[in-house]
C-alpha positions as CSV (number, residue, x, y, z in Angstrom):
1,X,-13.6,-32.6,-89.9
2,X,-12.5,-33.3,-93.8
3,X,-12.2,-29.5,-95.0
4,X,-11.8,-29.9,-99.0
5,X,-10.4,-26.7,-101.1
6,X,-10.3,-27.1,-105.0
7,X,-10.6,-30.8,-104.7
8,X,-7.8,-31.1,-101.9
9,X,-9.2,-32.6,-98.8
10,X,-7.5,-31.5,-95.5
11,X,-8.0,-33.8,-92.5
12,X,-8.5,-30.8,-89.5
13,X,-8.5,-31.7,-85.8
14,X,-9.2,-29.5,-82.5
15,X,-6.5,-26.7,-82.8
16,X,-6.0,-27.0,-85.8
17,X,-6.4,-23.4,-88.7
18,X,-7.3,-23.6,-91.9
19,X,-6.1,-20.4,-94.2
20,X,-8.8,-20.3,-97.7
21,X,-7.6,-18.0,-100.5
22,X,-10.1,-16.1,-102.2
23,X,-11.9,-17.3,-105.2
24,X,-11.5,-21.1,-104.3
25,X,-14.1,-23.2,-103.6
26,X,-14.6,-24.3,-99.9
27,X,-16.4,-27.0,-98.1
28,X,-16.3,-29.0,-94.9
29,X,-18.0,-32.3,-93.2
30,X,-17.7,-34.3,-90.2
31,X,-15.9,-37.3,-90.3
32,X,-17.2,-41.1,-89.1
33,X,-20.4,-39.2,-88.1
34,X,-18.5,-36.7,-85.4
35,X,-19.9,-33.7,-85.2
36,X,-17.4,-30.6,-84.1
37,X,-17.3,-27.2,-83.6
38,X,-15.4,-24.3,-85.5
39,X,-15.2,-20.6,-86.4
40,X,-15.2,-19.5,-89.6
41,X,-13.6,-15.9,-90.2
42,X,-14.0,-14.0,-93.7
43,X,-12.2,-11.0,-94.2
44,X,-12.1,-8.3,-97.1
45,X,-8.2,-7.8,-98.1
46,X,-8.9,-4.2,-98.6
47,X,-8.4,-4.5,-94.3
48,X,-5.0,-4.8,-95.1
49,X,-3.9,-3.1,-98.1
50,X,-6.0,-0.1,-97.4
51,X,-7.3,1.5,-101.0
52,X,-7.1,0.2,-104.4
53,X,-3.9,0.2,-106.2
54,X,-1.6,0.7,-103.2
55,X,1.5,-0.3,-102.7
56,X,0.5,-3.0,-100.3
57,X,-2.2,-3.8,-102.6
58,X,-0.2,-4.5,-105.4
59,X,2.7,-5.8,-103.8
60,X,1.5,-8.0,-101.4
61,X,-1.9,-8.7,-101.6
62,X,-2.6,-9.6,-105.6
63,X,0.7,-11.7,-105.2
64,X,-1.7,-14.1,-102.7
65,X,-5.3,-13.7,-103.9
66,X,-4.7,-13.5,-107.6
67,X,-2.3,-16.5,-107.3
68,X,-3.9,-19.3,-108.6
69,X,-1.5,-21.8,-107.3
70,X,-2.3,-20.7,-103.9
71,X,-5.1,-22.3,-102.6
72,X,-5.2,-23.3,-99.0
73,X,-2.7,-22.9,-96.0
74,X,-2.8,-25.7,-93.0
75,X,-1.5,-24.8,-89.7
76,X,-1.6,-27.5,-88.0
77,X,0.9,-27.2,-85.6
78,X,3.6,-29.1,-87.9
79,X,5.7,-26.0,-87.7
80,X,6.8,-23.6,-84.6
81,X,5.6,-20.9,-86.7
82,X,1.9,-22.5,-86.7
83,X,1.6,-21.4,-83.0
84,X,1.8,-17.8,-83.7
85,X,-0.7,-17.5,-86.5
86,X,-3.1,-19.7,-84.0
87,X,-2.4,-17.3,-81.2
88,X,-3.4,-14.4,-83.4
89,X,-6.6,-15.9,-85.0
90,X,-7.6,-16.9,-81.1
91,X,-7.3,-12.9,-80.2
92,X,-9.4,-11.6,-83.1
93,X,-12.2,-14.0,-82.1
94,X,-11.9,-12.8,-78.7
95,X,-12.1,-9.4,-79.4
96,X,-15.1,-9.9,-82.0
97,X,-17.2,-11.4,-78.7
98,X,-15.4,-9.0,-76.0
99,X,-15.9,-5.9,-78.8
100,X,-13.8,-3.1,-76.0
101,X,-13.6,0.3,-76.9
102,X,-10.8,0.3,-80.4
103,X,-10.9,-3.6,-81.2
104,X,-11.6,-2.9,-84.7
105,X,-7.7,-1.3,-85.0
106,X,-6.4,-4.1,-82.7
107,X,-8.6,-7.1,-85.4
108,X,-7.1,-4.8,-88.0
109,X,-3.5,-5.1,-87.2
110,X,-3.6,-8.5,-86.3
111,X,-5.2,-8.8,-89.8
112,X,-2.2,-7.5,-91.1
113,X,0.5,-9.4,-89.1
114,X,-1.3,-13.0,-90.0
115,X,-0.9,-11.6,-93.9
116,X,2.8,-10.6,-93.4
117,X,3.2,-14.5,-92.0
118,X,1.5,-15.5,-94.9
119,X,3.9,-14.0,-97.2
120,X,6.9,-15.0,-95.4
121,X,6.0,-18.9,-95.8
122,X,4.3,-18.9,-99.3
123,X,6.4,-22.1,-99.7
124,X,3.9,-23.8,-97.7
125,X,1.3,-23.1,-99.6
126,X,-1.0,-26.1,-101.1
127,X,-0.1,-26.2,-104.6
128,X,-2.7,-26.2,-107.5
129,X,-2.0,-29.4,-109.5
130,X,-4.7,-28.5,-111.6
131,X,-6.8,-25.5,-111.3
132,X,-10.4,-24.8,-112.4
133,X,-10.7,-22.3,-115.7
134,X,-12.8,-18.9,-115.0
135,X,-15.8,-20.9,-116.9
136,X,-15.5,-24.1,-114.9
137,X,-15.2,-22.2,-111.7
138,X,-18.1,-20.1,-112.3
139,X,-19.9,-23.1,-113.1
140,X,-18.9,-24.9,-110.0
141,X,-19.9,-22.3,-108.3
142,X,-23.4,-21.7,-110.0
143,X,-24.6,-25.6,-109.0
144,X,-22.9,-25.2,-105.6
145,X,-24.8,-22.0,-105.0
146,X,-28.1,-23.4,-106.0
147,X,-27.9,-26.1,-103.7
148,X,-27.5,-24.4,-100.8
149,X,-30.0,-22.3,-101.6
150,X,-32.4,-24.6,-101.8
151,X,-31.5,-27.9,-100.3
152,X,-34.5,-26.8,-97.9
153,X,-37.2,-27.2,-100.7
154,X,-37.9,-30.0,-103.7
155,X,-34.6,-30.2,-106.2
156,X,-34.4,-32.1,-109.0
157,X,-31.4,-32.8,-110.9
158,X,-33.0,-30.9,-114.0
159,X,-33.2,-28.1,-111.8
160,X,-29.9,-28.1,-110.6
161,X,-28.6,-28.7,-114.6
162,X,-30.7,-25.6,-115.7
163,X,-29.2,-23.6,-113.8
164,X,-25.8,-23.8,-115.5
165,X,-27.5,-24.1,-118.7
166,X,-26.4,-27.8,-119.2
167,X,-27.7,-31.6,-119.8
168,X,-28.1,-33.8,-116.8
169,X,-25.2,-36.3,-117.1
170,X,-22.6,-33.6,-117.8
171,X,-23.9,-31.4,-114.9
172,X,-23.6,-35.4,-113.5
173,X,-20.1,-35.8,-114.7
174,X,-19.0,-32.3,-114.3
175,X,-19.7,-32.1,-110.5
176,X,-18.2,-35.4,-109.8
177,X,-14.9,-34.8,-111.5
178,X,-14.6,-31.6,-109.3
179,X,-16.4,-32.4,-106.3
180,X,-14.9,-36.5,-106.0
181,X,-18.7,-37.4,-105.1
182,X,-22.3,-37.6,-106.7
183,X,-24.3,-34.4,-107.2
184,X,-26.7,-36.7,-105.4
185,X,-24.5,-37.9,-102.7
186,X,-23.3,-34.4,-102.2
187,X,-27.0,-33.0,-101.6
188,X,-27.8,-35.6,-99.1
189,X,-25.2,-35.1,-96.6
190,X,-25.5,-31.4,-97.3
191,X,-29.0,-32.0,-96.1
192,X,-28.0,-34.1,-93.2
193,X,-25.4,-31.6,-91.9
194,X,-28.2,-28.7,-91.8
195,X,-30.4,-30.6,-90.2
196,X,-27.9,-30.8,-86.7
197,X,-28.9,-27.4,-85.5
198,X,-32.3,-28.5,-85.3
199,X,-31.7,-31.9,-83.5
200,X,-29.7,-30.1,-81.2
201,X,-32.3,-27.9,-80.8
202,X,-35.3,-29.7,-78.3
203,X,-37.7,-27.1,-79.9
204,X,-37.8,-28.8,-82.8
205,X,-38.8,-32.4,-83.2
206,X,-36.6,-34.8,-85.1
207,X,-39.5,-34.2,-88.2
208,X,-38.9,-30.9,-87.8
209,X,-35.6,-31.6,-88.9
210,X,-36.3,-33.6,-91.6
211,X,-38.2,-31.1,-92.8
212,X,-36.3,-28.0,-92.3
213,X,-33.5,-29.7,-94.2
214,X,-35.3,-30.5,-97.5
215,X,-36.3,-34.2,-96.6
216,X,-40.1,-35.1,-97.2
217,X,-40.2,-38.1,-95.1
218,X,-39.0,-38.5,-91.5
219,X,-38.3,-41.9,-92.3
220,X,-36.1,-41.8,-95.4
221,X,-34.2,-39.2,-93.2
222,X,-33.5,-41.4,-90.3
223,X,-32.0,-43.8,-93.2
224,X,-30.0,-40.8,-94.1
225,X,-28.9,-39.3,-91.1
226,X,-27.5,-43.0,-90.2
227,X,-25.8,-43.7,-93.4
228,X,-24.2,-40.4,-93.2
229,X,-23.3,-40.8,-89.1
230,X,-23.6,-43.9,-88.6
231,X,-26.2,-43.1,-85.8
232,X,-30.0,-42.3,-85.7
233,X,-30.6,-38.9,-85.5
234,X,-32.8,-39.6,-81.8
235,X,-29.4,-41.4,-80.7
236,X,-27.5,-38.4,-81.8
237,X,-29.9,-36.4,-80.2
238,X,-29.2,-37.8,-76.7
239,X,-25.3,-38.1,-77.0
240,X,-24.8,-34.1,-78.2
241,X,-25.2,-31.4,-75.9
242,X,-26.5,-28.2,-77.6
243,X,-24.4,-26.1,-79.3
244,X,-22.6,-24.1,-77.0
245,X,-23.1,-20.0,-77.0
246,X,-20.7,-18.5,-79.7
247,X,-19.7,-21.7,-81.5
248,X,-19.7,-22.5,-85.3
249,X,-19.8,-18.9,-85.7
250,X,-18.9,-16.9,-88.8
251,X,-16.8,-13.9,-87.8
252,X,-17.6,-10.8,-90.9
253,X,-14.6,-8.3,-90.4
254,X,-16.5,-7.0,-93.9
255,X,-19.8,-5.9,-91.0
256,X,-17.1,-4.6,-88.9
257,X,-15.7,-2.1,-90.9
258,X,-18.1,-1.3,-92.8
């Protein structure tokens, strides 16, 4: 999958783990119409610096998520250390499924040992050539979080430019500059990409899924789904087995300890 952070694109294959700083923005899609399978993990630093204004906190912790420079981290098995941090994220999804009696200490302190490897090769860190200001991420932000919101219902583009309180061809220009691709563009393959659950699904028909996913017409959506894969989503349907139990799932360590 192409994972893109702050207008950086990352090419990620099967082994592959993708560290995301706070306050960035985040997106993924498949590549040449290849679907794939991943876990996504979000985690509140206060799991590893404890309370506010601790000496972890403000020695470790603010140096990495306050850091604009920092954005993303690839392990991609480049480096013998890569191994490690892979071995480590494998064991905290494992006990999040497994959940035996203490896991939440054992995700804790492997929490903890993944930061202290962060901090030890902050030199590999991607960085920032030129970063968003608080206004233009908040605005980024704002249009992205609309979208996803409701990419299931009727959008226009005067919606999604009232919502960040600007005219159409600078919310046009705006997201393009940031986002290296057409608000429009963007909102179709975002659509295209929700719909897979469903044709994975055989409860739901393939309109179903056009529907689910903000299209109107199952037609225009085939169209879409084909341009964007470069197969018809009844095609797709027959080559991809359901999604397997557990997979593409978003691991909370905020649920777990709170």
């Amino acid at each position: 999958m192409i994972y893109q952070v702050n207008g950086a694109d990352f090419l990620l294959k099967e082994g592959h783990v993708m560290f995301g700083n706070a306050n960035t923005l985040h997106s993924g899609h498949m590549v040449e119409g290849k679907d794939c399978h991943y876990w996504s993990i979000t985690f509140d630093p206060k799991i590893v610096y404890g309370f506010e204004k601790s000496l972890i906190q403000t020695k470790y912790v603010d140096l990495v998520v306050n850091g604009h420079e920092f954005s993303a981290l690839w392990f991609d098995g480049s480096e013998e250390w890569h191994g490690d941090i892979r071995k480590k994220m494998k064991k905290v999804i494992e006990l999040d499924l497994e959940r035996p009696d203490f896991y939440e200490m054992e995700v804790q302190m492997l929490l903890s040992e993944i930061w202290l490897v962060l901090l030890r090769h902050q030199g590999a860190f991607h960085q920032e050539t030129e970063s968003l200001n608080p206004k233009e991420l908040a605005r980024l932000k704002t249009i992205l979080g609309f979208i996803h919101e409701n990419y299931d219902k009727k959008i226009t583009l005067t919606d999604i430019a009232d919502s960040v309180h600007i005219c159409k061809s600078e919310c046009c220009r705006f997201f393009k500059k940031h986002m290296n691709e057409s608000l429009f563009d963007y909102l179709l393959r975002y659509r295209v990409e929700q719909s897979i659950p469903y044709l994975r699904d055989e409860e739901y028909s393939i309109t179903d899924a056009a529907f689910n996913s903000g299209f109107t017409d199952a037609g225009y959506y085939s169209r879409v789904f084909r341009k964007c894969t470069g197969v018809a989503p009844r095609k797709f349907r027959k080559d991809n087995d359901p999604i397997p139990e557990g997979v593409k799932n978003s691991v909370s360590m905020e649920n777990i300890f709170s």
